[in-house]
Each structure stands twice: as C-alpha cells, then as structure tokens.
C-alpha positions as a Markdown table, in Angstrom:
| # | Residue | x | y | z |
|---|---|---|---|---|
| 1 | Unk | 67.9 | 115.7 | 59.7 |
| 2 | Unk | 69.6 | 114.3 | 62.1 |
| 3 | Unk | 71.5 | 110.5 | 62.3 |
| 4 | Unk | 68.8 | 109.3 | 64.7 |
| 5 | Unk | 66.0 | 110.2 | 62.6 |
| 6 | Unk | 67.5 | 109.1 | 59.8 |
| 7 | Unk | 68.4 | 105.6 | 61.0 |
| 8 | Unk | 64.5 | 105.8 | 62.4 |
| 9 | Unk | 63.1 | 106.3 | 59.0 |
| 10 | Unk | 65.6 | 103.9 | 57.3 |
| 11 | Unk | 64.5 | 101.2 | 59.9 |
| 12 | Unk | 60.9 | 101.6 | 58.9 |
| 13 | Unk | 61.8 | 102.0 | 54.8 |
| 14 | Unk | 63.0 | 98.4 | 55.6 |
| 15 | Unk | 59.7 | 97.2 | 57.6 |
| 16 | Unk | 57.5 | 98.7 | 54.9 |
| 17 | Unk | 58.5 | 98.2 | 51.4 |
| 18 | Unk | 57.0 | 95.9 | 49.2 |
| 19 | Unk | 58.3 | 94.2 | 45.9 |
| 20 | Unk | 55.0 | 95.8 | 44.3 |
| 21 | Unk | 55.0 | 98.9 | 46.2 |
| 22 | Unk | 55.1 | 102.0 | 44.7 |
| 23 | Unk | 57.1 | 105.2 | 45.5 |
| 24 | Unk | 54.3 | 107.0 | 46.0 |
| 25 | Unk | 52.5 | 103.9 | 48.3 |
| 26 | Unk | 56.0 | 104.1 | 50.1 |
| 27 | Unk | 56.1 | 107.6 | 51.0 |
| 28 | Unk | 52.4 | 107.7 | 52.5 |
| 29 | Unk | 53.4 | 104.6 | 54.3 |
| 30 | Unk | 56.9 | 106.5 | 56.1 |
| 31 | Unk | 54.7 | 109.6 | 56.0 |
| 32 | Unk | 52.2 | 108.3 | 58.4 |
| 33 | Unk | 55.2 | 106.9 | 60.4 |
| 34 | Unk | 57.3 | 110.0 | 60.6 |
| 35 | Unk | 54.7 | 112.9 | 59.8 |
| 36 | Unk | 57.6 | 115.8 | 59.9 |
| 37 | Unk | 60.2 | 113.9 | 57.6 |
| 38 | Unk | 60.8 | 115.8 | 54.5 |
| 39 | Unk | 60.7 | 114.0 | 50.7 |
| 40 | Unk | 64.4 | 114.7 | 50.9 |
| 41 | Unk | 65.0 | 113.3 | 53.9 |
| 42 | Unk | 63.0 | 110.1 | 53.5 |
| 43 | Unk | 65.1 | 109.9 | 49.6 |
| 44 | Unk | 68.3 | 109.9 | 52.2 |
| 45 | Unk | 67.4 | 107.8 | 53.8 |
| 46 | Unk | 66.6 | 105.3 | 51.8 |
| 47 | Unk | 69.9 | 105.9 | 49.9 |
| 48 | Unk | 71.3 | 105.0 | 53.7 |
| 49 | Unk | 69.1 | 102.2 | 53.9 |
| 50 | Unk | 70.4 | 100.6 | 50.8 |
| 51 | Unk | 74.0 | 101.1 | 51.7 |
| 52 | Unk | 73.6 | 99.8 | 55.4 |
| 53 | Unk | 71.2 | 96.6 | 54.7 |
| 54 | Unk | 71.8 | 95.8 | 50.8 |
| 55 | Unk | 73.5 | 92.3 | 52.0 |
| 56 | Unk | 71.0 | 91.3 | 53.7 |
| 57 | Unk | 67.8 | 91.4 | 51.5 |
| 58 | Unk | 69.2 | 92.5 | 48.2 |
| 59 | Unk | 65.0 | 92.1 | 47.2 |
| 60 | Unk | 64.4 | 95.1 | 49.5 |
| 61 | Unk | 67.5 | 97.0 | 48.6 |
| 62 | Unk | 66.6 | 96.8 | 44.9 |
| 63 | Unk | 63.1 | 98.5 | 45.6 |
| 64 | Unk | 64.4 | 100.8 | 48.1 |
| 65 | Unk | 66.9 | 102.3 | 45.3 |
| 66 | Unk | 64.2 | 102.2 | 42.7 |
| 67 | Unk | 62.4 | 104.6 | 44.7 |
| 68 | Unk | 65.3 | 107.1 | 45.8 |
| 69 | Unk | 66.4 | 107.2 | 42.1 |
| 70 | Unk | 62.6 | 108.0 | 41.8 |
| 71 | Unk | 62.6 | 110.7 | 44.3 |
| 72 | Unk | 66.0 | 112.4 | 43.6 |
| 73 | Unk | 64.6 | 112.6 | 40.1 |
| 74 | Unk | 61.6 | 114.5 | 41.0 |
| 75 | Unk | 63.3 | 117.0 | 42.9 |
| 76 | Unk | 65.5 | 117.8 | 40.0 |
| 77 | Unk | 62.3 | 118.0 | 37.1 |
C-alpha cells in the first residue's frame, strides 16, 4: 500500500467511525469505500489515523485504536 492510499483510507476511517461502531461495522463501512484495501492495510491505517488526528478528536482516536488493537489481534490468533 502505498502513502496515498493510505492517507485515502485513513481520511475515510475518520468520516466513518462511530462511538458505538464496531470493528467489524467499520471494516464493511471502508470496505465498501476502498473495495481492494487489505484487513492489514485498513489496521495501518487506522494506526496512521490515530497518530496523525489523535489531537483533534481524541473521541475518534480512541475508537480508531480499539479497532486496530482489534485487528492486529486477529491476524496474530
């Protein structure tokens, strides 16, 4: 993946996450966004989300790493 895509699906990570959405919810949401982005790739990217917007909605950010912890943990089971 490269740093456009990435900063493409981090953009919409931030436009679609919920307080009470869950990681699976969130995943079909970017999936239907970005239909070639890998589980990995969208886990990145959410990891890059946090780290490039976590000042600015800290509500978001929280959710966002909830659901790459989620992810990365899955891959590793």
């Amino acid at each position: 993946m490269n740093t456009d895509e990435m900063q493409a699906i981090a953009d919409t990570l931030m436009r679609v996450v919920t307080p009470d959405m869950k990681p699976k919810q969130l995943m079909k949401a970017v999936k239907k966004l970005h239909p070639n982005a890998s589980k990995r790739g969208i886990a990145r990217a959410a990891f890059y989300s946090i780290i490039a917007h976590a000042e600015e909605d800290q509500g978001k950010a929280k959710n966002l790493q909830a659901f790459a912890i989620a992810e990365r943990v899955g891959e590793e089971a």
